[in-house]
C-alpha positions as CSV (number, residue, x, y, z in Angstrom):
1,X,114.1,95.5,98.7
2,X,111.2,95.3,100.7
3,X,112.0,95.6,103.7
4,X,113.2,99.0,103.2
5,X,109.7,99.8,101.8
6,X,107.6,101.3,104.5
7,X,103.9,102.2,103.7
8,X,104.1,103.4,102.9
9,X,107.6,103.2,104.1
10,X,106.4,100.5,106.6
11,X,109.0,97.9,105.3
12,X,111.5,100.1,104.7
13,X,111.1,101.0,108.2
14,X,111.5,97.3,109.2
15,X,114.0,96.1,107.2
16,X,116.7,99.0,108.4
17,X,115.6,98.3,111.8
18,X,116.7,94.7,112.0
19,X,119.5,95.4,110.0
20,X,121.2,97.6,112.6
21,X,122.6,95.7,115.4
22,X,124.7,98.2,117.4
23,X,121.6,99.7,118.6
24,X,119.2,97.3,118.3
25,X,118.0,97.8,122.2
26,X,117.6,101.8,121.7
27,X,115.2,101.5,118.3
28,X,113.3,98.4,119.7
29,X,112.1,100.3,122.9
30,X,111.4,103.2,120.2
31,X,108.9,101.3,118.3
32,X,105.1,100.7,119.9
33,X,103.2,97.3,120.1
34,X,99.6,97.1,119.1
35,X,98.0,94.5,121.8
36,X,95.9,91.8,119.9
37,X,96.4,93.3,116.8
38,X,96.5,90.0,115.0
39,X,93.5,88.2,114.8
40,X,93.1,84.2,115.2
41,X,92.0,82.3,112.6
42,X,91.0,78.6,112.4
43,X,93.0,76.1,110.8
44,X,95.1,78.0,109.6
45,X,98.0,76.9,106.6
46,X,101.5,75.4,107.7
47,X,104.0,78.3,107.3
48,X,106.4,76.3,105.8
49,X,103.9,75.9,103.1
50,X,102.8,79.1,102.9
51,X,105.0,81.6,103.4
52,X,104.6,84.5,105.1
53,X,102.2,87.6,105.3
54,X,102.5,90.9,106.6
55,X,99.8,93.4,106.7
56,X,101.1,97.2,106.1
57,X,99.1,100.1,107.0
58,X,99.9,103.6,106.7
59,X,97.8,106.4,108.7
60,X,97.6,110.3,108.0
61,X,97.7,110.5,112.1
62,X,98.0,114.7,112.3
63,X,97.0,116.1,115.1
64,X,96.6,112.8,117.1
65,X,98.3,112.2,120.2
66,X,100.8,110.0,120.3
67,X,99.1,107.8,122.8
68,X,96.7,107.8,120.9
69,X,97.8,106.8,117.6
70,X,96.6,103.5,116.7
71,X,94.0,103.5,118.8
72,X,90.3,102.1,118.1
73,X,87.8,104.6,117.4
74,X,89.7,107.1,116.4
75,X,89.8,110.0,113.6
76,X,92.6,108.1,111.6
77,X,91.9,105.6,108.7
78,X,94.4,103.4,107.0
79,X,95.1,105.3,103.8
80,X,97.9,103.0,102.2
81,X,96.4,98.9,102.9
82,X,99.5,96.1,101.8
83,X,99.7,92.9,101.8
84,X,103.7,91.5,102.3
85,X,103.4,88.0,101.0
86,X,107.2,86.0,101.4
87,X,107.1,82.5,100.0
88,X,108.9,79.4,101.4
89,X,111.4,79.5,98.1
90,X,113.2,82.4,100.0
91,X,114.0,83.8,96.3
92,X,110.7,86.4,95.7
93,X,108.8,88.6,97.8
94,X,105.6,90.1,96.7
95,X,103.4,93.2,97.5
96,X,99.7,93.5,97.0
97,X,98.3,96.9,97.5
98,X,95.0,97.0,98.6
99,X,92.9,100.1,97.5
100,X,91.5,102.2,100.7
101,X,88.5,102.9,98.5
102,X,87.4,99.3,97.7
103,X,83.7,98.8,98.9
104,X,83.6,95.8,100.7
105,X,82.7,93.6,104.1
106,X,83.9,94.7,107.6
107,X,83.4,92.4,110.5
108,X,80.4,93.4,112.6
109,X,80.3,97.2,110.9
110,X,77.8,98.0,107.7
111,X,79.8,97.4,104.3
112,X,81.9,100.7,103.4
113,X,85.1,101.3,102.1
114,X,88.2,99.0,103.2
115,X,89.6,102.2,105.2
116,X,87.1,102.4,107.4
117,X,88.2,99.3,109.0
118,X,90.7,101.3,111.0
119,X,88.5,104.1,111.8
120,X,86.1,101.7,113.7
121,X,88.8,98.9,115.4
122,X,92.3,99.7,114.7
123,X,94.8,97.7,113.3
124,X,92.9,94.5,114.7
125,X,89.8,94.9,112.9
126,X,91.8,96.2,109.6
127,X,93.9,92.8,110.0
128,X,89.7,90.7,110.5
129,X,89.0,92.5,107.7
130,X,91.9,91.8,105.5
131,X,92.1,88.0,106.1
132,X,88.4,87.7,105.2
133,X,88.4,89.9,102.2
134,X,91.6,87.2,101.4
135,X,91.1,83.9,102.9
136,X,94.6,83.9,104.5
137,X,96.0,84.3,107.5
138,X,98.1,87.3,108.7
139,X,101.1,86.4,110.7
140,X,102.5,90.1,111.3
141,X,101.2,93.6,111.5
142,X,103.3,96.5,110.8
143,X,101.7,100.4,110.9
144,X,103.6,103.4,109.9
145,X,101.9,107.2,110.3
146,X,102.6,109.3,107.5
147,X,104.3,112.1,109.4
148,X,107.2,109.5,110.6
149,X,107.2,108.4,106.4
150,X,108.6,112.0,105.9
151,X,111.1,111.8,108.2
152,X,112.7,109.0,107.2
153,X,112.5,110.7,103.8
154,X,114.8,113.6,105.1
155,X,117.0,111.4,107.0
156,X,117.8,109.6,103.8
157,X,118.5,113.2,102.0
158,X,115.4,112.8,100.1
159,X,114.3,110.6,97.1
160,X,114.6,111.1,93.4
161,X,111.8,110.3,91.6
162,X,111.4,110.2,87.7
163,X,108.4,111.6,86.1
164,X,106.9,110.6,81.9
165,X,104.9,113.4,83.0
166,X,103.9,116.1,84.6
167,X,101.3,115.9,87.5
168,X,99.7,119.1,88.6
169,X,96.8,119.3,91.3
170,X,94.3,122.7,91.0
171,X,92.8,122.2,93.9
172,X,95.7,123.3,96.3
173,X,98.8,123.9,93.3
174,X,100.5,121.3,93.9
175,X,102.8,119.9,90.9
176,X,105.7,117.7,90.1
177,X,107.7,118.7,86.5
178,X,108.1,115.8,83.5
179,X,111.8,114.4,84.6
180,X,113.7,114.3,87.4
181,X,112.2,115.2,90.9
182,X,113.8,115.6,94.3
183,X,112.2,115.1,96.4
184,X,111.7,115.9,100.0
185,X,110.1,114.5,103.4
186,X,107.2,116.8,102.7
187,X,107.2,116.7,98.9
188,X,107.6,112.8,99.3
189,X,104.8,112.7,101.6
190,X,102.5,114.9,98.8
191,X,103.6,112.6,96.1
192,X,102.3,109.4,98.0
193,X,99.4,110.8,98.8
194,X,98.2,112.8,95.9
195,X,94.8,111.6,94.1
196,X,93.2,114.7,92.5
197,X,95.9,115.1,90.3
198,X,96.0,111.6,88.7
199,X,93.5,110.2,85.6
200,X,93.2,107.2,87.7
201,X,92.3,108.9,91.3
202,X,92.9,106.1,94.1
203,X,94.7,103.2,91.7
204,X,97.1,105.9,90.6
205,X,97.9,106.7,93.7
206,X,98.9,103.1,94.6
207,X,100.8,102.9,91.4
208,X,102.8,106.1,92.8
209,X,103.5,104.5,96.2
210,X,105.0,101.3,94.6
211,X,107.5,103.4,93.1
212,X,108.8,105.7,95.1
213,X,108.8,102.4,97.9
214,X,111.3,101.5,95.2
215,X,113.2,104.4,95.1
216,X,113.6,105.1,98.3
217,X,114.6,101.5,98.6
218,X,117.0,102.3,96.3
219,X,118.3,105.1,97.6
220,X,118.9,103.8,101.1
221,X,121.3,101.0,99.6
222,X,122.8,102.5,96.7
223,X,123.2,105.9,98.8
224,X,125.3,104.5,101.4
225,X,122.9,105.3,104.3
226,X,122.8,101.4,105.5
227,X,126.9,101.4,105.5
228,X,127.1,104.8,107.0
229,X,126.8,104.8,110.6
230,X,125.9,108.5,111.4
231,X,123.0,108.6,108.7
232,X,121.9,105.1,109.8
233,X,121.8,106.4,112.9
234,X,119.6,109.4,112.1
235,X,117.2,107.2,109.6
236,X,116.5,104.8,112.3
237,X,115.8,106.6,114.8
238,X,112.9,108.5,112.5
239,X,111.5,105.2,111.6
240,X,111.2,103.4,115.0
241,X,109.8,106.1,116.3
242,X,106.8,105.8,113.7
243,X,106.4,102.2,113.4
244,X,103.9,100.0,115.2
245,X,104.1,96.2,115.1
246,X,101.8,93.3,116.8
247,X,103.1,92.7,119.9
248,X,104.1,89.1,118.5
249,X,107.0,91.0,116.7
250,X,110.0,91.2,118.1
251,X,113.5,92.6,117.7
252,X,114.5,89.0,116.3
253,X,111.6,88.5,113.6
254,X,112.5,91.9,112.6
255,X,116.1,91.1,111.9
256,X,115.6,87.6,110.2
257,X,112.7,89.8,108.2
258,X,115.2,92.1,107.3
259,X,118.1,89.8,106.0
260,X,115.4,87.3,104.4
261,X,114.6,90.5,102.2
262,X,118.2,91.9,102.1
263,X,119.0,88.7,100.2
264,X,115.9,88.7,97.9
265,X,117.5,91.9,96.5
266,X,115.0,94.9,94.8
267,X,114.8,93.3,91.5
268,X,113.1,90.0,93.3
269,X,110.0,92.0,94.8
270,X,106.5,92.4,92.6
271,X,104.1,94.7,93.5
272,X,100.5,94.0,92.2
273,X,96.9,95.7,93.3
274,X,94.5,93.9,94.0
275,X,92.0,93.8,90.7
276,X,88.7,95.7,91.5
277,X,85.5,96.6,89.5
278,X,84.5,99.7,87.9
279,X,84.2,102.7,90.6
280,X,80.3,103.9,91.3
281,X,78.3,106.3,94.1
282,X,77.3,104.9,96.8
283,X,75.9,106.8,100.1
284,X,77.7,110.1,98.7
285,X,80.7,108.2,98.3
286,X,82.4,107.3,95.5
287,X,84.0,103.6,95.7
288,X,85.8,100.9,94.2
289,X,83.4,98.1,93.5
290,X,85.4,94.6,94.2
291,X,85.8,91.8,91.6
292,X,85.1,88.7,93.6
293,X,86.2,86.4,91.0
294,X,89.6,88.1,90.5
295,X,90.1,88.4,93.7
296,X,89.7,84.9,94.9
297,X,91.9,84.0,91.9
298,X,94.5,86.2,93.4
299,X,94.6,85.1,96.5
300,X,94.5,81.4,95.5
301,X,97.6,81.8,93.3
302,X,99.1,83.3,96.6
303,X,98.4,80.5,98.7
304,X,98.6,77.6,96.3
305,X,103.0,79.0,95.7
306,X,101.4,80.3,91.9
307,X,101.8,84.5,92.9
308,X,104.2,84.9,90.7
309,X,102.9,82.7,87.8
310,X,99.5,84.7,88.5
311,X,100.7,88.2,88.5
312,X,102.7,87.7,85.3
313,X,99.8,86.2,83.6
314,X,97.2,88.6,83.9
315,X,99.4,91.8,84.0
316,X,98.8,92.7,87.6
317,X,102.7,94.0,88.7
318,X,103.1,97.2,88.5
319,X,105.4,98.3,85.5
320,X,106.0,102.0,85.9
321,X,109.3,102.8,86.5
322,X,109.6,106.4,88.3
323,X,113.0,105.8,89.8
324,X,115.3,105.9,86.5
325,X,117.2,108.9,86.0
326,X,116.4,111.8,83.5
């Protein structure tokens, strides 16, 4: 499923990418490289024992140039952090949302919120930042701006989304209806990214994102887009011209990515957050506070081969299912 997921679409983005060979050339040009996005890291694990991780960043890049989108320094900050973790077995993938609000340590910047990361150094400093907050080495960066995530929305026909409730936003009247939703590039885009509207600000928000990443996953392979050649066509087009990888990425990781997740299937991918403490004011900010111990424990389980073990266990996947229909 996964790698139809992109940060927010991000992986969704990859995953159709690889998956279309006839024009493999024409999207691969498409797509940028971030130079020395991926950090070294001393001695770091054997991949076979490992696995594989991914970071996945999504931006809200409006009004950047697109030059200038992932550059360091800039006005844009990560606002959806992930964490692709693929294990040796081949039979799970995992996805660990990191909240953009947790307060935490950023290499050579004062402590602020995770987010920030990008702000200050781009992709390369959120990947420095990542790995130490984790303690495990990133193999691949992908980074998808919010504006191409609505795109490949539309070129999908949209995404229906089922709601338990209704959500409703005062502050600018925004509002999705109890039941089914349809939604739209732009309506997608609002749903992914509202906060104000949600008892549980930020973490609901990243609860939101794992499931419409699921239905849209869902809707690229159960609405015929990856066996139709025109809409294909059309959806990858959108997403390679909003994705970013490390310039160790190329077209081949992308396609072995892309059937290694294929054959995992939707039902075979976990998404988790990363636990935090309570939420407090800080500098006229109000921030996650981390949970050192749960978070090592975490990340342990991920690379001692326990993730799944873990995440069942202390009730860390995310169990709302807003892709059912009404």
């Amino acid at each position: 499923m996964l790698v139809r997921l992109g940060v927010a679409a991000a992986v969704l983005a990859v995953s159709a990418v690889g998956l279309a060979v006839w024009r493999a050339d024409s999207y691969d040009r498409r797509i940028q490289r971030l130079p020395e996005a991926l950090p070294s890291r001393a001695a770091p694990p054997a991949a076979a024992e490992a696995g594989q991780n991914w970071l996945l960043l999504g931006s809200d890049l409006r009004g950047v140039p697109a030059r200038d989108k992932w550059r360091p320094g800039g006005r844009a900050r990560a606002d959806t952090i992930m964490v692709l973790h693929l294990p040796p077995d081949e039979r799970h993938a995992y996805v660990i949302s990191i909240p953009r609000d947790l307060w935490t340590d950023i290499p050579g910047h004062p402590r602020a919120k995770i987010n920030a990361a990008f702000a200050h150094g781009g992709p390369r400093l959120m990947a420095q930042t990542v790995q130490q907050l984790a303690g495990i080495r990133l193999d691949h960066v992908v980074a998808v701006d919010f504006a191409g995530f609505a795109r490949m929305t539309d070129a999908l026909g949209g995404v229906d989304i089922y709601l338990d409730a209704p959500i409703h936003d005062p502050s600018n009247g925004w509002s999705w209806p109890a039941g089914r939703n349809h939604l739209d590039g732009a309506r997608a885009l609002r749903f992914v990214r509202e906060r104000k509207g949600l008892s549980g600000s930020d973490l609901d928000r990243v609860r939101r994102q794992h499931a419409f990443l699921r239905a849209m996953a869902a809707k690229a392979v159960d609405g015929g887009t990856l066996r139709n050649p025109v809409k294909l066509d059309a959806f990858l087009r959108a997403a390679s011209e909003s994705v970013a990888v490390d310039d160790r990425t190329g077209l081949g990781t992308l396609r072995s990515l892309a059937l290694r997740l294929a054959r995992i299937g939707p039902d075979r991918v976990t998404f988790a957050t990363l636990p935090t403490g309570p939420s407090a004011w800080i500098g006229g900010q109000n921030v996650l506070l981390p949970d050192p111990r749960r978070g090592r424990e975490l990340f342990a389980a991920l690379a001692a081969g326990r993730l799944r073990e873990h995440v069942r266990r202390n009730g860390l996947a995310t169990e709302i299912d807003l892709s059912r229909p009404s």
